[in-house]
C-alpha atoms as an extended CHARMM CRD file, in Angstrom:
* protein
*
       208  EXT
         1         1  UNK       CA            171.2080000000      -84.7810000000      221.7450000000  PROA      1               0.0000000000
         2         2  UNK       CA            169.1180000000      -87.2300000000      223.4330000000  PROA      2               0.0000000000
         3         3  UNK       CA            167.6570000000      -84.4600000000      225.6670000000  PROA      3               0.0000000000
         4         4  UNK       CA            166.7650000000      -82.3340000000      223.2060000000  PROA      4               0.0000000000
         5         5  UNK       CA            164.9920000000      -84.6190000000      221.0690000000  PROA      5               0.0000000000
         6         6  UNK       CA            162.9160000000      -85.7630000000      224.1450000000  PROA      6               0.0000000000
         7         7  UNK       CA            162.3820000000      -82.1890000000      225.1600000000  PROA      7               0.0000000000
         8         8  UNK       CA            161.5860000000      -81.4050000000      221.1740000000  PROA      8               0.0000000000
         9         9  UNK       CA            158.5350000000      -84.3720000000      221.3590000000  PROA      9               0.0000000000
        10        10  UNK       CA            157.3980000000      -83.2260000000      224.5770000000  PROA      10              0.0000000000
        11        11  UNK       CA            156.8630000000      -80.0000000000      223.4860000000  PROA      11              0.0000000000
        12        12  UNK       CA            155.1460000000      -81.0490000000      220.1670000000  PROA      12              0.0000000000
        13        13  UNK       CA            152.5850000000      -83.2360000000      221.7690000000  PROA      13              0.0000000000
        14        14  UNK       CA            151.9930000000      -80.4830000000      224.1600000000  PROA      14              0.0000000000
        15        15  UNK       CA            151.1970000000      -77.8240000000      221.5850000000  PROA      15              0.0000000000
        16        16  UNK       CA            149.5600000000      -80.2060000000      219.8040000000  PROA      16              0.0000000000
        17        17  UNK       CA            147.1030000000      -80.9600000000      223.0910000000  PROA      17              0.0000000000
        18        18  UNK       CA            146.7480000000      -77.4600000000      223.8610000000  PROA      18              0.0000000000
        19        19  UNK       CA            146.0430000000      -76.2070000000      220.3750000000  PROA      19              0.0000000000
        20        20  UNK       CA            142.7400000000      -75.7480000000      218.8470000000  PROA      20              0.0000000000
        21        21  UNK       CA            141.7370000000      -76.1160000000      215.2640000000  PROA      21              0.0000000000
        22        22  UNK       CA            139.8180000000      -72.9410000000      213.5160000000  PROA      22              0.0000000000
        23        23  UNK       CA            138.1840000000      -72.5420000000      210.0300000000  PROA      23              0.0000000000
        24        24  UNK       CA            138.0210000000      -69.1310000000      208.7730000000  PROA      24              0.0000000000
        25        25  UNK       CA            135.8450000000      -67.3390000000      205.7570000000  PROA      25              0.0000000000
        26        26  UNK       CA            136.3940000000      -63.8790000000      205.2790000000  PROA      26              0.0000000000
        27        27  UNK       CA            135.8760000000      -60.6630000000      203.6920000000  PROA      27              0.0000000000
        28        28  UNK       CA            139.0270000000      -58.7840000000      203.1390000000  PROA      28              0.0000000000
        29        29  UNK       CA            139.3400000000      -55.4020000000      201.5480000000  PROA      29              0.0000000000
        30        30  UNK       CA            142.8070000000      -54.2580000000      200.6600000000  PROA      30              0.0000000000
        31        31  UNK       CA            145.1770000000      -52.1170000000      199.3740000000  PROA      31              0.0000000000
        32        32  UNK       CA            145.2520000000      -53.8750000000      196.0840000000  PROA      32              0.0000000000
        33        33  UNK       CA            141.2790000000      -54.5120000000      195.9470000000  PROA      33              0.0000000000
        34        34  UNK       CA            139.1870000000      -56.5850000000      197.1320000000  PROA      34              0.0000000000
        35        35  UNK       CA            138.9560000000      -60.5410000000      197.6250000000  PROA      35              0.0000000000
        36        36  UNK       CA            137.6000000000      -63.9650000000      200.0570000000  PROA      36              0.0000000000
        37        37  UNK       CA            139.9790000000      -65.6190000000      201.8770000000  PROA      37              0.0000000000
        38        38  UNK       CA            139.6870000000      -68.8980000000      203.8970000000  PROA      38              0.0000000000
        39        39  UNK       CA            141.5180000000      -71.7170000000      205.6880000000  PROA      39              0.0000000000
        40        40  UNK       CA            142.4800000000      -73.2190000000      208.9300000000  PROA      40              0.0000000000
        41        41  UNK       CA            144.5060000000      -71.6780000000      212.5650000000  PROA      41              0.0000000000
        42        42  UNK       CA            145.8600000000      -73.0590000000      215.3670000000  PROA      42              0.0000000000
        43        43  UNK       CA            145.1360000000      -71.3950000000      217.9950000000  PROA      43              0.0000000000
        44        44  UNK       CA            147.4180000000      -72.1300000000      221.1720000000  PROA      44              0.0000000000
        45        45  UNK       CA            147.2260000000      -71.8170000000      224.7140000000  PROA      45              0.0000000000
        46        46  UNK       CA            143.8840000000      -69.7270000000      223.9850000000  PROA      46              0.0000000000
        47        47  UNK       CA            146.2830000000      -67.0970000000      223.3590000000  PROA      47              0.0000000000
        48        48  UNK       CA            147.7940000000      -67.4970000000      220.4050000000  PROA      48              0.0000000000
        49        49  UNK       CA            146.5760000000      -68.0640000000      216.8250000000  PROA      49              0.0000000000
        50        50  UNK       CA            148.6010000000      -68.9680000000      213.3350000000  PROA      50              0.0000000000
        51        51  UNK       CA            146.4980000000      -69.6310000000      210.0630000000  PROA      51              0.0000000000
        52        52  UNK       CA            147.0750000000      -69.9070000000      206.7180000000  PROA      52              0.0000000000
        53        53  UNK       CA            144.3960000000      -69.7660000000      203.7120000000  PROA      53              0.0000000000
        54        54  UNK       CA            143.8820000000      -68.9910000000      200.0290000000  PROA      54              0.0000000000
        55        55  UNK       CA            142.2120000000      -65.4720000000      199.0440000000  PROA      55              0.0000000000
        56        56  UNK       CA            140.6510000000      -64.8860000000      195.4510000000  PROA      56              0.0000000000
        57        57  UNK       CA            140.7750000000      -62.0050000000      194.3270000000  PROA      57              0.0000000000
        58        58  UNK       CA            137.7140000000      -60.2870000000      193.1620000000  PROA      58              0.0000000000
        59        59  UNK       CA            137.8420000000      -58.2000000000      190.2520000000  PROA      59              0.0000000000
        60        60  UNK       CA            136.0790000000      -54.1880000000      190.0250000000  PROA      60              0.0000000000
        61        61  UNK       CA            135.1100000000      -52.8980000000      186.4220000000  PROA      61              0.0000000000
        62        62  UNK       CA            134.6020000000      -49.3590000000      188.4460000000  PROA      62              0.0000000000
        63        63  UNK       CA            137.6270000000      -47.6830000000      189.6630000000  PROA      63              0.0000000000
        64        64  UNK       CA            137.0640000000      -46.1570000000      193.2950000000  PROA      64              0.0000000000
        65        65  UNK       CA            138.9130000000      -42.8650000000      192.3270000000  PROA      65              0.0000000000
        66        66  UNK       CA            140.1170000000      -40.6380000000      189.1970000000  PROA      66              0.0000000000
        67        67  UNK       CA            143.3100000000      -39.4260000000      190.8060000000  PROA      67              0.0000000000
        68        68  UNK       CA            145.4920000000      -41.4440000000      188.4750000000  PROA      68              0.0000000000
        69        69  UNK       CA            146.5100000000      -44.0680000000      190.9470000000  PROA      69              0.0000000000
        70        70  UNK       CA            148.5640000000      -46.9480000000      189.7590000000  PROA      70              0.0000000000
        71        71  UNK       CA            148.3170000000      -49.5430000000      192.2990000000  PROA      71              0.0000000000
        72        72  UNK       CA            145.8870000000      -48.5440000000      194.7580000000  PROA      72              0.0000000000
        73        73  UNK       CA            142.5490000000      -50.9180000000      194.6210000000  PROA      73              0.0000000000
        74        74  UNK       CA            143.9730000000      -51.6120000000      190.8740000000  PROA      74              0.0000000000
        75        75  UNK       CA            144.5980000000      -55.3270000000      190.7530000000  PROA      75              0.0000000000
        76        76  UNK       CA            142.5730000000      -56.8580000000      187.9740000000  PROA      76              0.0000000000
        77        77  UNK       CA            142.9920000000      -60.7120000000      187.1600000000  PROA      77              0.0000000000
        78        78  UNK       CA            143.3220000000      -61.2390000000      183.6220000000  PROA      78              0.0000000000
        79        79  UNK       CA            144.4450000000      -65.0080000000      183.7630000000  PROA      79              0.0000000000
        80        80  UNK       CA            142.4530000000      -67.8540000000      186.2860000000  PROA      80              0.0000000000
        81        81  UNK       CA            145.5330000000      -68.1360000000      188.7320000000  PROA      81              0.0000000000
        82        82  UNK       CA            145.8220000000      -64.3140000000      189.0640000000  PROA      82              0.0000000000
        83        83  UNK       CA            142.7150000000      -64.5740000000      190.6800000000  PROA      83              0.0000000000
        84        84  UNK       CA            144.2880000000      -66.7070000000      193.6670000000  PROA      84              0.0000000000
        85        85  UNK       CA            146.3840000000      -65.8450000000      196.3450000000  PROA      85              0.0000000000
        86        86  UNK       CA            147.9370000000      -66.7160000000      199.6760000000  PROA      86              0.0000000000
        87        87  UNK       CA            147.0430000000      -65.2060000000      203.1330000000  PROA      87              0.0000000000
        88        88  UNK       CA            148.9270000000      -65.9470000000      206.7540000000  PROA      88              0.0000000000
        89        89  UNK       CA            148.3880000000      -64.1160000000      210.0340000000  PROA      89              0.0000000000
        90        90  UNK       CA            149.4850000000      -64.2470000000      213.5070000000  PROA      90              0.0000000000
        91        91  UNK       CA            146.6940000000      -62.9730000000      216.1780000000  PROA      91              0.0000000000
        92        92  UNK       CA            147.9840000000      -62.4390000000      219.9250000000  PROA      92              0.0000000000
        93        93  UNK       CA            145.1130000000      -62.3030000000      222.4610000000  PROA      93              0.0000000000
        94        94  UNK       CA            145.6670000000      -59.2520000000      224.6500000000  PROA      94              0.0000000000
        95        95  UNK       CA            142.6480000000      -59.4500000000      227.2400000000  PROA      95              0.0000000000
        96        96  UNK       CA            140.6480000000      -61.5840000000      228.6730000000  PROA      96              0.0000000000
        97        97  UNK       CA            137.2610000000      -62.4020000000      227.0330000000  PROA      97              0.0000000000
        98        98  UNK       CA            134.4210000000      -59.6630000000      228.0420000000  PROA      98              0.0000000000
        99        99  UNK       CA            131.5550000000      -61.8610000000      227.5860000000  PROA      99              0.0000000000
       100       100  UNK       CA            132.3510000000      -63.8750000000      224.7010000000  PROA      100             0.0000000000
       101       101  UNK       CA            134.4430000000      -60.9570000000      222.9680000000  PROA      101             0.0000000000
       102       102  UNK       CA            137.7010000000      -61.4630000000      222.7560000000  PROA      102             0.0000000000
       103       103  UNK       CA            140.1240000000      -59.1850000000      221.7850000000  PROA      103             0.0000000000
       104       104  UNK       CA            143.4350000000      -59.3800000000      219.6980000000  PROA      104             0.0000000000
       105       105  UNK       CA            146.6130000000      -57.3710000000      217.6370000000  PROA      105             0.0000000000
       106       106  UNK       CA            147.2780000000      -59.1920000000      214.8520000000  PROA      106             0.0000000000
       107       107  UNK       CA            149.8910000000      -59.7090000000      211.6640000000  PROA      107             0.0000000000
       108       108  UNK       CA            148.1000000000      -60.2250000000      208.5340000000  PROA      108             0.0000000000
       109       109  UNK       CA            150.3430000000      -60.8700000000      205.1680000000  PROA      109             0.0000000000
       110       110  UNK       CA            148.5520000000      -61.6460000000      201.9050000000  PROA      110             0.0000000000
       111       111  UNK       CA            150.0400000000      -62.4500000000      198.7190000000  PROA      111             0.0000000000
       112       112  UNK       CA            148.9290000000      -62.0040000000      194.7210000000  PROA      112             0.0000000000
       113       113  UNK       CA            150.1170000000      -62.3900000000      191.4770000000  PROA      113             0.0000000000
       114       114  UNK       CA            148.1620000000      -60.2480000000      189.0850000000  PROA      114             0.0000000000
       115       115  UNK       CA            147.9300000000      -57.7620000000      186.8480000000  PROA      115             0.0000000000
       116       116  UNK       CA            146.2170000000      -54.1370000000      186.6190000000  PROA      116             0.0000000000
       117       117  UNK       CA            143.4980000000      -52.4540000000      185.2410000000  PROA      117             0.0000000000
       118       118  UNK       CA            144.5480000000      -48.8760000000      184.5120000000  PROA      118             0.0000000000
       119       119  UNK       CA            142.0390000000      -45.9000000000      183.2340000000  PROA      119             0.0000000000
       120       120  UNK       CA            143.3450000000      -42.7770000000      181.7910000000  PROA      120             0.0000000000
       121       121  UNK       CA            141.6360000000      -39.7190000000      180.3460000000  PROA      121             0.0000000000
       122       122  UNK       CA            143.4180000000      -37.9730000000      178.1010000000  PROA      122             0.0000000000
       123       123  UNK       CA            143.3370000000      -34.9910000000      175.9570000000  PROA      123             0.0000000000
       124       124  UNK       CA            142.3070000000      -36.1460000000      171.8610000000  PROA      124             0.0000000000
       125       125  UNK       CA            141.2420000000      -33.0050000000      170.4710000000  PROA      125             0.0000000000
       126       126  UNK       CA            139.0580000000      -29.9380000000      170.3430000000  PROA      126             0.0000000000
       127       127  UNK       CA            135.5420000000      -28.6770000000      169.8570000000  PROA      127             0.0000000000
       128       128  UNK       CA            134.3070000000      -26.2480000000      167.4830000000  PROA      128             0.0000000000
       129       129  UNK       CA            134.9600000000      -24.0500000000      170.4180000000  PROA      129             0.0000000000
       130       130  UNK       CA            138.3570000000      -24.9330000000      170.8760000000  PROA      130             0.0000000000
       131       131  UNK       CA            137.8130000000      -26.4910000000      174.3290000000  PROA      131             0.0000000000
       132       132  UNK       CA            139.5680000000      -29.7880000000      174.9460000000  PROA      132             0.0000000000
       133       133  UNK       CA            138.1180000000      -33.1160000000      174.2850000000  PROA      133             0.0000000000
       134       134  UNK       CA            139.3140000000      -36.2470000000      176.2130000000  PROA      134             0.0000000000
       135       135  UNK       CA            138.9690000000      -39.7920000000      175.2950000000  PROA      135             0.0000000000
       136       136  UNK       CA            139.1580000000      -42.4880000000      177.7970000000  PROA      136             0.0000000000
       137       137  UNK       CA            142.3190000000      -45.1520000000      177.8590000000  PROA      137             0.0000000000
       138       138  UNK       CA            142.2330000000      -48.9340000000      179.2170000000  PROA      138             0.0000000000
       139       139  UNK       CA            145.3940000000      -50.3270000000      180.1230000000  PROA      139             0.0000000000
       140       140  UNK       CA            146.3930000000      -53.8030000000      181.4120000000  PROA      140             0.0000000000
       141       141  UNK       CA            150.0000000000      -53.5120000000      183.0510000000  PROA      141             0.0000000000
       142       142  UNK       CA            151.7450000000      -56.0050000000      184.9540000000  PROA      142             0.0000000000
       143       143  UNK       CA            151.8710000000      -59.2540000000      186.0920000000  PROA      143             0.0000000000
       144       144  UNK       CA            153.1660000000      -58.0300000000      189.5780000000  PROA      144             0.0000000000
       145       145  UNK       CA            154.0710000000      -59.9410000000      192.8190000000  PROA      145             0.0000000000
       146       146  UNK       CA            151.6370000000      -57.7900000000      195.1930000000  PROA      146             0.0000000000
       147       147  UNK       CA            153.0020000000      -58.5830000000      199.1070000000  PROA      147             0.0000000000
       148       148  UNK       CA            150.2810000000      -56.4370000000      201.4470000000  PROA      148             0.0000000000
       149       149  UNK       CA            150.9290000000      -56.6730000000      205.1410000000  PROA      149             0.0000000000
       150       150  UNK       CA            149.4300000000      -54.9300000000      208.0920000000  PROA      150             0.0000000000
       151       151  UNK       CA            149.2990000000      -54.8490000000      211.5680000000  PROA      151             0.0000000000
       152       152  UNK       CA            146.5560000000      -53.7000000000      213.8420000000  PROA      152             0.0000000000
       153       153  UNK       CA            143.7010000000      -54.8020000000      216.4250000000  PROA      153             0.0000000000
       154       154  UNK       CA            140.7660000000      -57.5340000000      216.1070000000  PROA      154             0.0000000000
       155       155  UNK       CA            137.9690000000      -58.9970000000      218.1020000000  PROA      155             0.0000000000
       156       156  UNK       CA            136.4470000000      -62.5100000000      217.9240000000  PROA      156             0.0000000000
       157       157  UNK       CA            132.7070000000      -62.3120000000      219.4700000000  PROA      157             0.0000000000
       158       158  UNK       CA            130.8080000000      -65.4580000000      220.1280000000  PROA      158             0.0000000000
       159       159  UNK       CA            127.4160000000      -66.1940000000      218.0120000000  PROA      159             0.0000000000
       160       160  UNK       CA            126.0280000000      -69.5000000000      218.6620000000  PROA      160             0.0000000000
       161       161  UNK       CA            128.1660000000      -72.4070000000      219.9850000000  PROA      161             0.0000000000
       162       162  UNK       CA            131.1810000000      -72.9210000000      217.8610000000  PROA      162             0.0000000000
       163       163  UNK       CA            130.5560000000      -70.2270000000      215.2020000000  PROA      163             0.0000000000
       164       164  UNK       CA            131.7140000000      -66.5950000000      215.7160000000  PROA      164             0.0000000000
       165       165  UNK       CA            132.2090000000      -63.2890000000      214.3200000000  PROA      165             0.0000000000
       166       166  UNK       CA            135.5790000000      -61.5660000000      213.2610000000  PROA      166             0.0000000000
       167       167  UNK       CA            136.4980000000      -58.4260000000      212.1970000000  PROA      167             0.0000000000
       168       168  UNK       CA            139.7600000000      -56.7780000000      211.9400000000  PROA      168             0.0000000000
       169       169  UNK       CA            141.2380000000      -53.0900000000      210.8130000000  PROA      169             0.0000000000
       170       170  UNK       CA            145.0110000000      -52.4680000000      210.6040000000  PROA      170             0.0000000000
       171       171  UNK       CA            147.5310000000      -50.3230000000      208.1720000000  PROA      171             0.0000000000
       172       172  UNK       CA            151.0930000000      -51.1950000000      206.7900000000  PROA      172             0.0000000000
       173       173  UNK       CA            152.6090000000      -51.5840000000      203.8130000000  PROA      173             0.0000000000
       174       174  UNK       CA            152.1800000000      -52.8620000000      200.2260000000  PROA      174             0.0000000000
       175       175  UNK       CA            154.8510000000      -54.3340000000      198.0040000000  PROA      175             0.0000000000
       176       176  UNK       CA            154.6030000000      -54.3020000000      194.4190000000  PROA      176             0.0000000000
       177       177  UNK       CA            157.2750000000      -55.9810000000      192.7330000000  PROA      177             0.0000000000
       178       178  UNK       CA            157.9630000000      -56.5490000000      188.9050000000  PROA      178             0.0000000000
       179       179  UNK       CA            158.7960000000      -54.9650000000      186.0630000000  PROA      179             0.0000000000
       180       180  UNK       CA            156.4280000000      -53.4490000000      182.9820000000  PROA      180             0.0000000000
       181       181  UNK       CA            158.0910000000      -51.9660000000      179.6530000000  PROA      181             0.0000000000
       182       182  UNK       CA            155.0870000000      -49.3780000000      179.8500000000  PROA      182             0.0000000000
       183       183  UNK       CA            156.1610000000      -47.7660000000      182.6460000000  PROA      183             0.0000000000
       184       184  UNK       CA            158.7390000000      -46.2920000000      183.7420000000  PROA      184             0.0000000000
       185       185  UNK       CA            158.0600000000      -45.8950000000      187.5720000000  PROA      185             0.0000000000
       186       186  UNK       CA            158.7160000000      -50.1120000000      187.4370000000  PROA      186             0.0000000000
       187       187  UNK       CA            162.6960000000      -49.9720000000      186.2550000000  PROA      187             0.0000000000
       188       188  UNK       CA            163.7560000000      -51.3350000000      189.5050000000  PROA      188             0.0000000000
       189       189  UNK       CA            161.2770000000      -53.6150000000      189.8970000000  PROA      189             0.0000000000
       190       190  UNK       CA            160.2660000000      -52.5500000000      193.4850000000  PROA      190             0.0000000000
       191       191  UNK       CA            157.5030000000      -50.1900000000      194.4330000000  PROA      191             0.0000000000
       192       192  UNK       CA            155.3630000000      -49.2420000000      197.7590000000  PROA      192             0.0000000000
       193       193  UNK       CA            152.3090000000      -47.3950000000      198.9310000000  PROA      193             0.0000000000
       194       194  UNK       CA            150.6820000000      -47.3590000000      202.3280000000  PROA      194             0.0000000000
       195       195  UNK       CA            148.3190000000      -50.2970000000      202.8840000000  PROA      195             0.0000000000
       196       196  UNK       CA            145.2550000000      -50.7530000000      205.0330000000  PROA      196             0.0000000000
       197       197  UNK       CA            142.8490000000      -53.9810000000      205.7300000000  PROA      197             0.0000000000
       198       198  UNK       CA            139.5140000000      -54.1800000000      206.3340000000  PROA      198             0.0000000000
       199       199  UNK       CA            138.4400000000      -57.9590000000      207.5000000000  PROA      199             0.0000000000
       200       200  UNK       CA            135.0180000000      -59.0930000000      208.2680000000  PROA      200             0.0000000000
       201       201  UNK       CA            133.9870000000      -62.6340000000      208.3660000000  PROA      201             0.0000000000
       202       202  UNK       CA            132.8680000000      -65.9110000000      210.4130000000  PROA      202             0.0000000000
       203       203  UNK       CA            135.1160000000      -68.5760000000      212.0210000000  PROA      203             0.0000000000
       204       204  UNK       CA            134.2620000000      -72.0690000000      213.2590000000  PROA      204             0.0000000000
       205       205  UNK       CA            136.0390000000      -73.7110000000      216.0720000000  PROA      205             0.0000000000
       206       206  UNK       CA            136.7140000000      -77.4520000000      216.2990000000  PROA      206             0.0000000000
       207       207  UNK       CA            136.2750000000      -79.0930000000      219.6400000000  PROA      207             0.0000000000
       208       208  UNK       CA            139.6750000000      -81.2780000000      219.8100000000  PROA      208             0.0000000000
């Protein structure tokens, strides 16, 4: 027991001399919508990188489609904390830097509770002509648990000193989970749609 607590501390301290601090600021745009994230990585062994942050979700009176979609860039925050989120990610270095540029996969899980904006056209009634007339239909559906995680490649490229460019591009998976009386696609509480993210932004690295 002794050993292992020794061998426990040893390896702490050494992370802990070998890591290096990051802040992060970034663009995201998701399967849900879009949103900002930022917070702080670890990045150890200049190979390995673990951050956490807090996104806010941006809200989009203009839908980016009219093929009926119920989720997909949908998430509308009707409350303050529906705005908010969580984001974590795991980046692995897998070459070595080409002039400043360095290259990564990564794991990238983000995290919502929110609600939906849905718009519906649907028939109301005729013309003089007997041709159809539709009317347009708002709905607000949810709160829903939206879990969006992808995997996919990244690069890091050097601006000035401690301050560089990121950008990442990746697909996966998006979990909606909940439950709304409206409709009946959510009786089990569980649904999912492919997921993509596109991730621009600027991170600053801490000399420790």
């Amino acid at each position: 027991m002794k050993k292992f607590l020794i061998f426990v501390t040893v390896l702490t301290v050494s992370i802990k001399l070998s890591a290096q601090t990051v802040l992060f600021a970034t663009f995201n745009s998701t399967h849900s919508g879009r949103n900002i994230s930022g917070g702080i990585s670890k990045t150890i062994k200049d190979k390995y990188e673990f951050g956490v942050g807090v996104r806010y979700n941006i809200n989009k009176w203009a839908h980016p489609d009219d093929q009926g979609n119920l989720y997909l860039k949908r998430l509308y925050a009707t409350k303050v904390y529906h705005h908010f989120g969580i984001e974590a990610f795991f980046h692995h270095k897998i070459l070595p830097n080409w002039e400043d540029v360095s290259p990564f996969i990564f794991y990238d899980l983000q995290i919502s509770y929110s609600t939906t904006r849905n718009r519906d056209y649907l028939p109301y009634t005729y013309d003089i002509n007997g041709d159809v007339l539709y009317k347009k239909y708002i709905e607000i559906h949810g709160p829903f648990i939206w879990l969006e995680q992808c995997i996919g490649i990244g690069f890091n490229a050097k601006l000035i000193n401690n301050l560089y460019l990121t950008q990442k591009i990746g697909g996966g998976t998006s979990f909606i989970i909940g439950k709304d009386e409206m409709l009946l696609g959510t009786y089990d509480k569980f649904e999912w749609e492919f997921a993509g993210l596109i991730q621009v932004g600027l991170i600053y690295r801490i000399n420790n």
